[in-house]
C-alpha positions as CSV (number, residue, x, y, z in Angstrom):
1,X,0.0,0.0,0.0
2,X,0.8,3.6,-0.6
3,X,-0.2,6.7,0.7
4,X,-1.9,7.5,-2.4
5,X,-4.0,5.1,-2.7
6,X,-7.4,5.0,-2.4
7,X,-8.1,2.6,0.4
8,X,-4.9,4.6,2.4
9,X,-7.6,6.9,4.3
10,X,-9.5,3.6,5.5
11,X,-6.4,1.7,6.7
12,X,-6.0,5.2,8.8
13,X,-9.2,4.9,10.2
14,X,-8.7,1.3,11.3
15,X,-5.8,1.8,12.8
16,X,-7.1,4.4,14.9
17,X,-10.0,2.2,15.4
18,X,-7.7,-0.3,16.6
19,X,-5.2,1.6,18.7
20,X,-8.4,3.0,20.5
21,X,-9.8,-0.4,21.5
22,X,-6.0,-0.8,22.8
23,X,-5.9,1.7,24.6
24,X,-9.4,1.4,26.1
25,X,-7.7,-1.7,27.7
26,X,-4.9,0.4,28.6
27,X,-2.7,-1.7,26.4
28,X,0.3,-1.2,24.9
29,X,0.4,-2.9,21.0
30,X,3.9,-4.0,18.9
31,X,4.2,-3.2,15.0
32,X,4.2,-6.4,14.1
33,X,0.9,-6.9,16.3
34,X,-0.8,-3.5,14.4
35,X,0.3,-4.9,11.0
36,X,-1.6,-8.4,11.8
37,X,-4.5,-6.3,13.0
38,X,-4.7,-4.1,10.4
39,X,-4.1,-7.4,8.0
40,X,-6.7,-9.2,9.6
41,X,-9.6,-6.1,8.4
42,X,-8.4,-6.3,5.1
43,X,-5.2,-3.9,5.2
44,X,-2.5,-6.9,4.1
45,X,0.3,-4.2,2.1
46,X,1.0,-3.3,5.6
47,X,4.5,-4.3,6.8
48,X,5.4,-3.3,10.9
49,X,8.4,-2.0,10.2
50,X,9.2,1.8,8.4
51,X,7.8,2.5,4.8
52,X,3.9,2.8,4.8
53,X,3.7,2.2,8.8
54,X,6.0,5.5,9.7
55,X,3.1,7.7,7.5
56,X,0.2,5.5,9.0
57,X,1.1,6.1,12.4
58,X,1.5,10.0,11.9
59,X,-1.8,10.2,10.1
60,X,-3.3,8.7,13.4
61,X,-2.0,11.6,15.5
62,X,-3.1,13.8,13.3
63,X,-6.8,11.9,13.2
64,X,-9.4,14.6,14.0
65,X,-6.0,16.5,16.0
66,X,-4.8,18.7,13.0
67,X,-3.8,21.1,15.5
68,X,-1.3,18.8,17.2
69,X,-2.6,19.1,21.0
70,X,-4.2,16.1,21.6
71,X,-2.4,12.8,23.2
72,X,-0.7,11.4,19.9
73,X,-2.1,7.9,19.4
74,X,0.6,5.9,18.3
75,X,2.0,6.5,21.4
76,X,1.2,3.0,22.5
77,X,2.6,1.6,19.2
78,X,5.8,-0.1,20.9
79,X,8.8,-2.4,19.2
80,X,8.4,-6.0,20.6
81,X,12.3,-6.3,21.9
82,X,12.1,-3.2,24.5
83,X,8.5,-2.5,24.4
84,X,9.0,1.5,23.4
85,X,8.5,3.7,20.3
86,X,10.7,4.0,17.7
87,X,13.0,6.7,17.6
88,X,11.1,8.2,14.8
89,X,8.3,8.6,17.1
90,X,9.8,10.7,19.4
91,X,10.9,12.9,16.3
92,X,7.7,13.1,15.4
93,X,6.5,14.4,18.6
94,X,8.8,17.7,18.5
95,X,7.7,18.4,15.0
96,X,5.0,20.3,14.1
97,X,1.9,20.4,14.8
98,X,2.4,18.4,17.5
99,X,5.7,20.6,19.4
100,X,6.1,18.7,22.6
101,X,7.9,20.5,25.0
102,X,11.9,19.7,26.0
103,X,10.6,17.9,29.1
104,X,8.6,15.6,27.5
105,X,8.7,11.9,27.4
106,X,6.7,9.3,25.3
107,X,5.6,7.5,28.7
108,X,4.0,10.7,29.9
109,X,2.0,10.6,26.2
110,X,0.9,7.1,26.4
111,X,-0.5,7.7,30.0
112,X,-2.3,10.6,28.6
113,X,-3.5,8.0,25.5
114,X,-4.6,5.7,28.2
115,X,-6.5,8.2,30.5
116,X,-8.3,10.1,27.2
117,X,-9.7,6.1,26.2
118,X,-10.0,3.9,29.6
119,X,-13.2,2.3,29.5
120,X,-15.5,3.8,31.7
C-alpha cells in the first residue's frame, strides 16, 4: 500500500479504530501486532516496520487533532524487543503540529493516551 492510494484513508481509520480499542484496555500494541491487525480487516500491504507504517502512524495523530494538541495515538505503538516507540516517534512528537515540550517523554503521552480512552 501507498499513501496515495485510495483505500490509504480507511487503513488510517482502522488503525485508529484499533489503537483505540488498545488503549481502552490500557494496552500497549507491537508493530508487528498493528500490521496483523490491520491485515486481519483487510489492510494486508501493511509491513510493521518503516515504509507505509511510519506515515500510517503519523496520520493517526493527526486523526481529527490537525492542531497537534491532543495525546498522539501511536504513542502505545511499541517495538516488541524493548517495548517503546521507535526513535522516529519521538521525532515526530517535537515536529509540528504536535511541538512537545523539552521535558517531555513518550511515557507521559501514552498515559495521557490511556486516561483520554479507559473504558468507563
Amino acid at each position: 500500500m501507498r499513501i496515495k492510494d485510495p483505500e490509504y484513508p480507511t487503513a488510517v481509520e482502522a488503525a485508529v479504530e484499533i489503537l483505540r480499542e488498545w488503549a481502552c484496555r490500557g494496552q500497549t500494541i507491537t508493530y508487528g501486532e498493528l500490521s496483523a491487525e490491520l491485515a486481519a480487516r483487510g489492510f494486508d500491504a501493511i509491513p510493521p516496520h518503516r515504509g507505509v507504517m511510519t506515515y500510517l502512524l503519523k496520520d493517526v495523530c493527526l486523526y481529527r487533532n490537525e492542531d497537534g494538541r491532543a495525546p498522539m495515538l501511536s504513542s502505545i505503538v511499541v517495538n516488541k524487543a524493548n517495548r517503546e516507540p521507535s526513535d522516529q516517534f519521538s521525532g515526530l512528537a517535537r515536529s509540528l503540529p504536535f511541538c512537545r515540550p523539552a521535558n517531555w517523554t513518550w511515557r507521559d503521552e501514552q498515559q495521557q493516551v490511556f486516561a483520554q480512552h479507559r473504558e468507563k
